[in-house]
C-alpha positions in Angstrom: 21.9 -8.0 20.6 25.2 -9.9 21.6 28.0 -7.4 23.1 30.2 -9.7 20.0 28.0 -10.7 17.1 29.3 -13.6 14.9 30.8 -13.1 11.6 32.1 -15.9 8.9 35.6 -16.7 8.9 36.7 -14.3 5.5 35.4 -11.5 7.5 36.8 -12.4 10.2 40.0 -12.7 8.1 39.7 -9.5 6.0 39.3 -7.4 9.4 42.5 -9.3 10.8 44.4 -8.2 7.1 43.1 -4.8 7.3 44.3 -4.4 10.9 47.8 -5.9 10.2 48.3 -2.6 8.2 47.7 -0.7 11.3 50.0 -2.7 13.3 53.3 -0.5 12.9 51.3 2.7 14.3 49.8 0.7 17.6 53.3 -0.4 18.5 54.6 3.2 19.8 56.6 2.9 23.0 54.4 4.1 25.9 54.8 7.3 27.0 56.0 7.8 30.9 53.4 9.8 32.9 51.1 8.9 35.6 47.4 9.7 35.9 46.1 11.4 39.0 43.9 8.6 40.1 41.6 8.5 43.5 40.9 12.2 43.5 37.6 13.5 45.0 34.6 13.2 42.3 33.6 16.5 41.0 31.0 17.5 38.1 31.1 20.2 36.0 29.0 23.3 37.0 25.0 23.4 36.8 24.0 26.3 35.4 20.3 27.5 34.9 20.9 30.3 32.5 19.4 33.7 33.1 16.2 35.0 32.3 15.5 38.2 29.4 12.7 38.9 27.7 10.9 36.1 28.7 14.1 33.3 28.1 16.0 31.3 29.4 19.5 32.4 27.8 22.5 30.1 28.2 26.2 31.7 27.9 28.6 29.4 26.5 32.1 30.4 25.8 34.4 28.3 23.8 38.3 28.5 24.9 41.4 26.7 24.6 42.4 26.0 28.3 44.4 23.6 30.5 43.6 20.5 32.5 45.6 18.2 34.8 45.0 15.2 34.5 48.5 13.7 34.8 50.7 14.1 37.9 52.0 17.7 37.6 51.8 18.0 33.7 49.2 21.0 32.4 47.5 19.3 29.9 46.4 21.4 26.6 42.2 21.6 26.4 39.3 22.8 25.1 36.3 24.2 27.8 33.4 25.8 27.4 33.0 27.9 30.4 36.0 26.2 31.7 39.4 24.3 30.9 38.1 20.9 29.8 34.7 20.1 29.2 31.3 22.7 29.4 28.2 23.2 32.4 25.5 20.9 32.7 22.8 22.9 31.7 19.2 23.0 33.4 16.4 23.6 32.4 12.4 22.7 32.0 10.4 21.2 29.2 8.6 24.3 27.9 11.2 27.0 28.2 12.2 29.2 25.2 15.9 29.2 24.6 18.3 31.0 23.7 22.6 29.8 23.6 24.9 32.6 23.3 28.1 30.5 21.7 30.9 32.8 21.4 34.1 31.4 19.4 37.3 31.9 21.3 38.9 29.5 19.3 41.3 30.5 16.2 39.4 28.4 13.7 35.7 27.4 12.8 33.5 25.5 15.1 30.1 24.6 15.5 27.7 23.6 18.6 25.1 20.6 18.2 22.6 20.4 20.5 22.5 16.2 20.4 18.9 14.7 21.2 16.7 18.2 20.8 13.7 18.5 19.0 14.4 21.8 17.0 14.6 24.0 14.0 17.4 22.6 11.7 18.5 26.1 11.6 19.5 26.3 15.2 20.7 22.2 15.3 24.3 23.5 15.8 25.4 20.8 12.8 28.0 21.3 10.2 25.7 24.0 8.4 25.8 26.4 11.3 29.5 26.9 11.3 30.9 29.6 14.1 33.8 31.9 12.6 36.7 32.8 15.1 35.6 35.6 17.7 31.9 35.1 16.7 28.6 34.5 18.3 25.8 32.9 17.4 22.6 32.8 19.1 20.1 30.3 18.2 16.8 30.6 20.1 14.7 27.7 20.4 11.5 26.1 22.6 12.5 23.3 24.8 10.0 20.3 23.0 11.6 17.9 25.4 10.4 15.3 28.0 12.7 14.9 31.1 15.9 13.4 30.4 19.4 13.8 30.0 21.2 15.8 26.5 23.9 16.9 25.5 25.9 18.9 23.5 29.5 19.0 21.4 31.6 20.0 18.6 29.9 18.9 15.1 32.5 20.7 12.5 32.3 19.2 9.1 36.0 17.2 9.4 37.1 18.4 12.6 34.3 16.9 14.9 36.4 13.7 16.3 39.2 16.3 16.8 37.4 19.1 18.8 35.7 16.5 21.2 38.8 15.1 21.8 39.7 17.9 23.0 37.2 18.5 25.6 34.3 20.3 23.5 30.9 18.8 25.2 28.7 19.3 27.7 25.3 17.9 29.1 21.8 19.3 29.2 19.7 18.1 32.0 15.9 18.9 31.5 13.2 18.5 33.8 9.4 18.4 34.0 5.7 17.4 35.4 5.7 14.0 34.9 9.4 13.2 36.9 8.7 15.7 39.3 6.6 13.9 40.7 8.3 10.5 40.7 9.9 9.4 44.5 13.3 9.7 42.3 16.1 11.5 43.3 17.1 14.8 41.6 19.6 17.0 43.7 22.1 17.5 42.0 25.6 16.9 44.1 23.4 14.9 46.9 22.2 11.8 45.4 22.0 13.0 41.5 25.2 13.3 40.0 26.3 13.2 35.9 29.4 11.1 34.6 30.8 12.2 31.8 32.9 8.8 30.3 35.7 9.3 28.0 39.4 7.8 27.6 42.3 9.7 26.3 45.9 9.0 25.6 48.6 11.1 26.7 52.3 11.6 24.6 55.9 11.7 26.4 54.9 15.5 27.1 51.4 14.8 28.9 49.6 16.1 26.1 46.6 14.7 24.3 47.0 15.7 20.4 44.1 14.4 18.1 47.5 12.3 15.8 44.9 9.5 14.9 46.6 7.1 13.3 45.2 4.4 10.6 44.3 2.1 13.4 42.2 5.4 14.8 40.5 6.2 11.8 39.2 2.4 11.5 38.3 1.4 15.0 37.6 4.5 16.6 40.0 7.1 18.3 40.6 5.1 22.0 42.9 6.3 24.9 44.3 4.0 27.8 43.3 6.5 30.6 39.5 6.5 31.5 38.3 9.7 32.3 34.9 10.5 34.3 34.5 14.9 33.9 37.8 15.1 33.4 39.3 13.0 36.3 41.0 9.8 36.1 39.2 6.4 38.6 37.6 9.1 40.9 35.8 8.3 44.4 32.9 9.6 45.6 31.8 9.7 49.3 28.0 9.1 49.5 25.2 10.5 52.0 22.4 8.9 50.5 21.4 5.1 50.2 20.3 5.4 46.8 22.2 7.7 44.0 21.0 8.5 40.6 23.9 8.1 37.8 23.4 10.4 34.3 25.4 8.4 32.3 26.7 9.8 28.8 29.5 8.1 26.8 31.0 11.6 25.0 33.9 9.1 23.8 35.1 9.6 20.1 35.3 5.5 19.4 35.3 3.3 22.4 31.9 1.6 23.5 31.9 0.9 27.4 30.4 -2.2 29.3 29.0 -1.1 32.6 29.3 -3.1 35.5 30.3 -3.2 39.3 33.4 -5.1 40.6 30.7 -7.1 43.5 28.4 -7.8 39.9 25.6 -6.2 42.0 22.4 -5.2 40.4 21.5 -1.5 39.3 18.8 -0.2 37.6 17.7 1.9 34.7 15.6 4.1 34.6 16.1 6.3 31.4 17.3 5.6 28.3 18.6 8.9 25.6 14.8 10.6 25.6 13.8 9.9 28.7 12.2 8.0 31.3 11.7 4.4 30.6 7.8 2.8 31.6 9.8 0.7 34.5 12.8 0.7 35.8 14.6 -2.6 34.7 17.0 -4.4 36.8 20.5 -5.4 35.1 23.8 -6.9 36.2 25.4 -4.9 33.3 24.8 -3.0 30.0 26.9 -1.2 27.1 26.2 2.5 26.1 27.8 3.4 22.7 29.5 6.7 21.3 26.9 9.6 21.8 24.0 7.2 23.9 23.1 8.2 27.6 21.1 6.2 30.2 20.1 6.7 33.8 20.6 4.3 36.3 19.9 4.1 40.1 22.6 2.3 42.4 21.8 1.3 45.8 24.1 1.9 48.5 21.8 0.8 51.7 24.5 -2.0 52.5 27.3 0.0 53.3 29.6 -1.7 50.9 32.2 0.1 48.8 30.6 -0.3 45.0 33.4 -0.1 42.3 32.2 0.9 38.9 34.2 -0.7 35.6 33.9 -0.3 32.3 35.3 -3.1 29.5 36.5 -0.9 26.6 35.9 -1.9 23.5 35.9 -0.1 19.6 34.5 -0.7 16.3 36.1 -3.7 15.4 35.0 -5.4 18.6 33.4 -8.1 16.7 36.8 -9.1 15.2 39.7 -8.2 17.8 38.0 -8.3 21.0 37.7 -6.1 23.7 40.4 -3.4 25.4 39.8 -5.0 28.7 38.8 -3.9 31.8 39.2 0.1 33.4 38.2 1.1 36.8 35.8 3.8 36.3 35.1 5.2 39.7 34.2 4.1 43.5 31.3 5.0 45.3 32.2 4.5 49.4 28.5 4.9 51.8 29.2 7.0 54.6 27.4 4.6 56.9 24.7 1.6 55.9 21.2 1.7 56.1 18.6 -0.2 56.9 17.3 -0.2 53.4 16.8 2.0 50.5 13.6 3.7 49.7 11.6 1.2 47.3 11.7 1.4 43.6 8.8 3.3 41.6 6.8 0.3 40.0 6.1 2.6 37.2 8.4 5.6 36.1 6.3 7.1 32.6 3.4 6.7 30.2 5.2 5.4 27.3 3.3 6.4 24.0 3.3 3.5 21.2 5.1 3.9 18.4 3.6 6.5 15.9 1.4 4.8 13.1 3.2 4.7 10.0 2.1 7.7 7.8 5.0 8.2 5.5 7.8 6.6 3.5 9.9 3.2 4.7 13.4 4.1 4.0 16.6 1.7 3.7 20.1 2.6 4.9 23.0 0.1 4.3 26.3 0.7 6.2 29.2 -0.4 4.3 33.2 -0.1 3.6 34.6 0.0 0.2 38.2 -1.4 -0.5 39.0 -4.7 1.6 37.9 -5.8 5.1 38.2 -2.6 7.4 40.7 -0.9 5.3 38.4 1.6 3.0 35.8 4.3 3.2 32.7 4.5 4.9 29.8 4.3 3.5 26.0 4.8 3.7 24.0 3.1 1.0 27.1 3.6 -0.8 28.1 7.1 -0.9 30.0 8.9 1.6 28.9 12.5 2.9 29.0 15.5 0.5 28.3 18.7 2.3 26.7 19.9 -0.4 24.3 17.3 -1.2 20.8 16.5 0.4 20.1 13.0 0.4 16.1 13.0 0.9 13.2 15.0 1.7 10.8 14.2 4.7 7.0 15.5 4.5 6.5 17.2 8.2 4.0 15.3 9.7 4.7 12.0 8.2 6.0 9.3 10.7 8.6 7.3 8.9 10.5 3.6 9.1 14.0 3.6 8.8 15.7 0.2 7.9 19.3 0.3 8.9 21.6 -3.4 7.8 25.0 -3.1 8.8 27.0 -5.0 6.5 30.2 -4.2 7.7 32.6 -6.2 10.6 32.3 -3.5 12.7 29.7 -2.3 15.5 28.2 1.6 14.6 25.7 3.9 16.9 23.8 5.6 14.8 22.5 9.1 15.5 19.8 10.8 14.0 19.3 14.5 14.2 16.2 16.4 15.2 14.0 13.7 16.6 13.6 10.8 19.2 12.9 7.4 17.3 11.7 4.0 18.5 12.9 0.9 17.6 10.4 -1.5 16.2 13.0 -4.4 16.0 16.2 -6.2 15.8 16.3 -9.1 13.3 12.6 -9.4 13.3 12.5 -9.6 17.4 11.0 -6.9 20.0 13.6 -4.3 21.6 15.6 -5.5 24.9 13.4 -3.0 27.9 16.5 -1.0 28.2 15.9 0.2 24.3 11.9 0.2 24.2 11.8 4.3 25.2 12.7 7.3 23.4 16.1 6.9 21.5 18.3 9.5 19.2 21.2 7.1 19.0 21.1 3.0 18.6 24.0 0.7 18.7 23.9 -1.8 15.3 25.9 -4.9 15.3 27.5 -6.3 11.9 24.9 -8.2 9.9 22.3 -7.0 12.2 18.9 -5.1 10.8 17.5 -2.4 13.2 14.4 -1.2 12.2 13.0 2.9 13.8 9.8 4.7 13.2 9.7 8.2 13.9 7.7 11.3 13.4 8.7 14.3 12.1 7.0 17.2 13.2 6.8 20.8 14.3 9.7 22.5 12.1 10.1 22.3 7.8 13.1 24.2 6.7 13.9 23.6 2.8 17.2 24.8 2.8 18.8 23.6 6.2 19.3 20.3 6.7 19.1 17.6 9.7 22.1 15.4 9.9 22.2 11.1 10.1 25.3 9.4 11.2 27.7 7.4 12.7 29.1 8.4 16.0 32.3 6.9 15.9 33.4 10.4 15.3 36.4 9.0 13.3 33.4 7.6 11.1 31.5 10.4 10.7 34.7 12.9 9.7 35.2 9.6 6.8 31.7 10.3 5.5 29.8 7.9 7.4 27.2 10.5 7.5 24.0 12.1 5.6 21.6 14.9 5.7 17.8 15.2 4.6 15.7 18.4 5.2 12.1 19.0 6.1 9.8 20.4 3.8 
């Protein structure tokens, strides 16, 4: 997949028209503050729950706070378990769960658990709605290989909004098979998570969700890049070799990876898990909602600068943000050389044989260009409707076309999917493991196969989607149940 598909010329010219009617919202005078760049790197808290009756119970209280991320402005939040952002959680394939989610909010919220395998009942989507001053308390067995989750606001219409605001956090789950992998894994030594969002800041230092036309099209995008909450941070490194957790918890911008020295990395871990080999890149693009984890080498002393080219939706037509400075990694001291790479990281199953239907999803707008609704197979998202009906057991083919201009990472609830193909041809490495969300450019076919088992609910349904999260609060979104 190109990072800029093609399109004809009256796309290319509809997008353009429907983007001219944005224009007199993008042209607001910039707002004088100053980010606090350079500070320290810090992640957000590991917590490993607490054990009762046999679980592993996570507390998670959801507050409005305050954050600084400008120069002496206290910056109005959402936490969970703190001002901005929520705990990485850790925990073991196996355990039984359970999430204490207490409301502290003064309106309705809800708590998706994005990437588990899990009863629809406790998937935390817009069904499973939190009142003010509440708790809920889903419990749940961990079905999970090793990897790197996460979880966030899904409230039918607010979701973009209370992300924005700083409602995520990331699950971090271990097990057998990457225990015993010469990989690291402690956390704050050479194992760290990065968190990647931008925001934009008003005249006051504040971050209101005020998305205008342009954001509801493209994809709410700010101008400061954020890792956990803090703006180009550095890290000082011990170790010759760190592993990088990489989710982009973004509402709308799509981020190109790379190092300032265009030095090689290496992934090792795509949304479910371990990949079957690492594979060596100079750069790569994780979408809205899509993690990966990477291993950078740091043997050679030299100062390695992580950037990100920011780009949304309507990449395809207007072209990229340019180019932020995500964060710098300085050695303490070079090494002789870094430990040598794992030729072989996980037994990668083939994809399940097909046992059940071969579905067809078309994304599309209605109205002109980009200026309309979104749509999938032509119907936006109705909260009361269930679109389909899996068989548990059956192992199904999902055919998604994007007809639209614009790129969309689709996410599907519930399970891990692999992709058969793109356009007829095999998956890039970097996409042949376990994936919940997948990146589909305009007039590109992605075809997935995935098995549904474990859990049939009749009256809950699993949620499909775009995670744009300005797409998904437009309807780009459906639901199926179980049965």
């Amino acid at each position: 997949m190109t990072l800029l598909p093609t399109v004809s010329r009256r796309t290319l010219l509809a997008g353009l028209g429907g983007l001219a009617l944005a224009a007199p919202a993008l042209l607001r005078p910039r707002p004088a503050y100053a980010a606090l760049t350079g500070r320290p790197f810090a992640q957000p808290a590991l917590d490993a729950g607490r054990t009762e009756a046999g679980r592993r119970v996570f507390d998670l209280a959801v507050a409005a706070g305050r954050h600084q991320f400008l120069d002496g402005v206290e910056t109005a939040t959402t936490g969970i378990n703190s001002a901005f952002l929520g705990p990485i959680l850790s925990a073991r394939a196996g355990d039984a769960l359970r999430m204490n989610v207490a409301n502290g909010l003064r309106e309705p919220m809800t708590l998706h658990w994005h990437g588990l395998h899990l009863p629809a009942a406790a998937d935390g989507g817009p069904h499973q709605e939190i009142a003010p001053g509440a708790v809920w308390s889903p419990e749940f067995d961990l079905r999970q290989k090793a990897g790197t989750f996460w979880f966030h606001g899904h409230q039918h219409r607010k979701t973009a909004e209370h992300v924005w605001a700083g409602m995520a956090g990331v699950i971090r789950i271990s097990d057998n098979e990457e225990d015993a992998l010469p990989l690291p894994r402690t956390h704050g030594e050479d194992d760290f998570t990065l968190v990647l969002q931008d925001r934009r800041f008003d005249p006051a230092g504040q971050m209101p969700y005020d998305a205008n036309m342009h954001d509801r099209m493209a994809g709410m995008q700010g101008d400061v890049m954020l890792v956990n909450g803090l703006a180009s941070p550095v890290l000082d490194a011990d170790a010759p070799r760190l592993r990088l957790r990489i989710l982009n918890g973004a509402n709308g911008s799509f981020y190109r990876l790379h190092f300032a020295d265009d030095r090689v990395f290496h992934q090792i871990a795509s949304d479910g898990g371990l990949l079957g080999a690492p594979v060596a890149m100079r750069d790569t693009v994780l979408s809205p909602g899509e993690r990966a984890e990477f291993l950078l080498d740091l043997a050679d002393g030299a100062t390695a600068q992580l950037r990100a080219e920011a780009f949304g939706a309507e990449a395809p037509v207007m072209g990229s943000a340019g180019i932020r400075e995500v964060m710098t990694f300085r050695p303490k001291a070079a090494r002789a050389s870094a430990p040598a790479l794992p030729a072989r990281l996980a037994e990668i199953a083939p994809p399940p044989k097909a046992t059940g239907e071969t579905r067809s999803f078309m994304l599309s707008m209605s109205g002109m260009g980009m200026v309309g609704d979104f749509l999938i197979n032509g119907r936006q998202y109705d909260h009361a409707r269930i679109d389909f009906s899996v068989p548990l057991g059956a192992a199904e083919t999902w055919i998604w076309e994007n007809t639209t201009p614009m790129i969309h990472p689709i996410h599907i609830h519930d399970v891990q999917f692999r992709i058969l193909d793109r356009n007829g041809r095999p998956p890039a490495p970097k996409e042949a493991g376990l994936k919940d969300t997948v990146l589909i450019g305009p007039g590109e076919k992605v075809t997935l196969r995935m098995r549904f088992d474990d859990y049939a609910d009749p009256v809950h349904p699993y949620m499909y989607h775009c995670h744009i999260l300005e797409h998904e609060d437009a309807g780009m979104m459906g639901q199926f149940t179980v049965v």
